[in-house]
N, C-alpha and C positions, 0 to 999 in steps of 0.2 A: 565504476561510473554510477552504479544505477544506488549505492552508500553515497554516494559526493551530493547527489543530487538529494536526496530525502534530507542529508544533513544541513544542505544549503537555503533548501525550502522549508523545511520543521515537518516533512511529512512524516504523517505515523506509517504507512505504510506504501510500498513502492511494487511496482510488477515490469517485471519486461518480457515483452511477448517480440517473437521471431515469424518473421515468413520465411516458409525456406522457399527456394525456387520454383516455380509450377503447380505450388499448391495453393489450394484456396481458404485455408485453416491458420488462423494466427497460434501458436505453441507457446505456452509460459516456460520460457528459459530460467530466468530468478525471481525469487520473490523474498520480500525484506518487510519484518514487521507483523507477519503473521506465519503461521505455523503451516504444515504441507497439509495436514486436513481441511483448513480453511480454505486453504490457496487450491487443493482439488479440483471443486466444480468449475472452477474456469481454467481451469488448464488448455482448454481447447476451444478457440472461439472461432465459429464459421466468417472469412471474410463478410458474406452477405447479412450477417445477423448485426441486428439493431441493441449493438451495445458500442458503447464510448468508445474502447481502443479500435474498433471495427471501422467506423464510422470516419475517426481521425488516419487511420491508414487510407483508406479507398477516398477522401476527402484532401489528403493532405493535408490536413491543416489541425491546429489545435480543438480540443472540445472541451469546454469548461464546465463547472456545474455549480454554481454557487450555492444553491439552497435544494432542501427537496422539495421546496416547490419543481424547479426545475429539473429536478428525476422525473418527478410523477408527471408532467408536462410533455418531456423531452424521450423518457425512456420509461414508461407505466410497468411495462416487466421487470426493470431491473428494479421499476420502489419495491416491487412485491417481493421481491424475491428479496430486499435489502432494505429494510423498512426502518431505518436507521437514519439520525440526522447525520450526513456528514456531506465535504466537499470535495468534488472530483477533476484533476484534469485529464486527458489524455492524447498523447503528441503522438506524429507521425515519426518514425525513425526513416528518410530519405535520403538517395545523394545521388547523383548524377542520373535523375529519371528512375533509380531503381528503389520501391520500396521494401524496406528490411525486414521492419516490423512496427513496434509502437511502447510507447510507454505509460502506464498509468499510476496517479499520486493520490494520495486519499489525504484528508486531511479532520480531523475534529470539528463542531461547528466554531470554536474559539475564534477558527480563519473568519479575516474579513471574506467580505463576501464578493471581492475580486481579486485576481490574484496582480502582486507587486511588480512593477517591471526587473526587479531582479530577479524575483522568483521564477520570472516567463523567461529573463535569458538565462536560469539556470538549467531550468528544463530545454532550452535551446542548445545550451552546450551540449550538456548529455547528450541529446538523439544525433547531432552533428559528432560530434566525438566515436559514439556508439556504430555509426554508418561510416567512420573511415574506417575504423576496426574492420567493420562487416565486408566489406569495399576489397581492403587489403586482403584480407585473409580467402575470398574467392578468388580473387587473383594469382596468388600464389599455390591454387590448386589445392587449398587445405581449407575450404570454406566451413562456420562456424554452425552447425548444424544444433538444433534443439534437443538437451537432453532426454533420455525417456521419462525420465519423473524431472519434475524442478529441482532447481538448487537454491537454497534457503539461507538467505545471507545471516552469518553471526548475529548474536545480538550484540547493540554495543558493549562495551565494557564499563562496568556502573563508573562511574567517580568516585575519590575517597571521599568520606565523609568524616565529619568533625564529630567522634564519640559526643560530645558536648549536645551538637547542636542536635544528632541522634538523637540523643534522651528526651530533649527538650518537645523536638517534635511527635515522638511517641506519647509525652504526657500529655503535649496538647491534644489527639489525636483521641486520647482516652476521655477528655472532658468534653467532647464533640455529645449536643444532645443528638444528633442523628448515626446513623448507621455510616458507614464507609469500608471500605477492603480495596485490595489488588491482587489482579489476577495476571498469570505470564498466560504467551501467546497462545498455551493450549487450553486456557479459559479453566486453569486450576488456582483454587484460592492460594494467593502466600500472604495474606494479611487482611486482618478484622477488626478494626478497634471494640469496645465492650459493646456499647450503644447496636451494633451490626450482631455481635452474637445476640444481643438479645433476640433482634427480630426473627434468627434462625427458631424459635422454640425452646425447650427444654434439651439438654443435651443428651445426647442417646447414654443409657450403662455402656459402662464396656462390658465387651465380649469376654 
């Protein structure tokens, strides 16, 4: 569910956090799009704390964040702590009075700066979807309980590419006056066009 929905929205990064019964701690169950070091410091967020999935659980309702204006506005601790442009939703997971848990989306600033009404029912499916599951599975005495560490969704699987179009984009890539590179989720370089090595400095001897 929590793949369907980032693919359906374009989010780069997706989280689902769990209430379990009686407790007052929402738990990060999956996380998609970033790496378990990142996804770490929130693994654990008190119901009463003054962040988005919090907020959308004990509200019920969706929380949006279009700009950081509206972090530093709405949540002053989490700019600081995330002092990054980017845009947020975060939905309640509910269903028959019982809250489950919550869902959060991150998105680049490229998003418009509201989200689409399909994007809203797609994050609506998901949490309705996500709370039959939830629903069902306490019912039948085998309810879905929050693993001790998260679970880290795959990353997709790239597309084939056209050797062709490959080269073409590498050369352009290399005629860039500025710097550029790509980093995977654990914020390691896998690519630098020349322009980027340059501004590294001189390159070390080898060892």
């Amino acid at each position: 569910m929590l793949a369907d929905v980032m693919r359906d929205t374009g989010a780069s990064v997706g989280l689902l956090y769990l209430l379990p019964p009686a407790e007052r701690v929402l738990r990060l169950a999956l996380a998609g799009g970033v790496s378990g070091q990142i996804a770490a410091p929130w693994a654990r967020i008190p119901l009463e704390a003054a962040i988005p999935v919090a907020d959308a659980v004990r509200e019920r309702s969706l929380v949006w964040l279009g700009s950081q204006e509206d972090v530093a506005r709405r949540y002053p601790r989490l700019g600081i702590v995330l002092p990054y442009d980017f845009m947020l939703a975060a939905a309640p997971i509910t269903g028959d009075g019982t809250a489950w848990g919550g869902v959060v989306l991150l998105w680049p600033v490229w998003h418009p700066p509201q989200l689409s009404r399909a994007e809203e029912e797609s994050i609506n499916t998901c949490c309705r979807r996500a709370a039959a599951i939830l629903h069902q599975a306490a019912d039948s005495g085998h309810p879905l309980n929050p693993p001790d560490e998260p679970r880290l969704l795959p990353a997709p699987h790239p597309r084939e590419v056209d050797p062709v179009q490959a080269a073409a984009a590498l050369e352009f890539t290399a005629r860039l006056p500025v710097g550029c590179c790509a980093l995977d989720l654990d914020g390691r370089l896998t690519f630098i066009n020349p322009a980027g090595t340059d501004l590294g400095g001189p390159k070390p001897w080898p060892c």
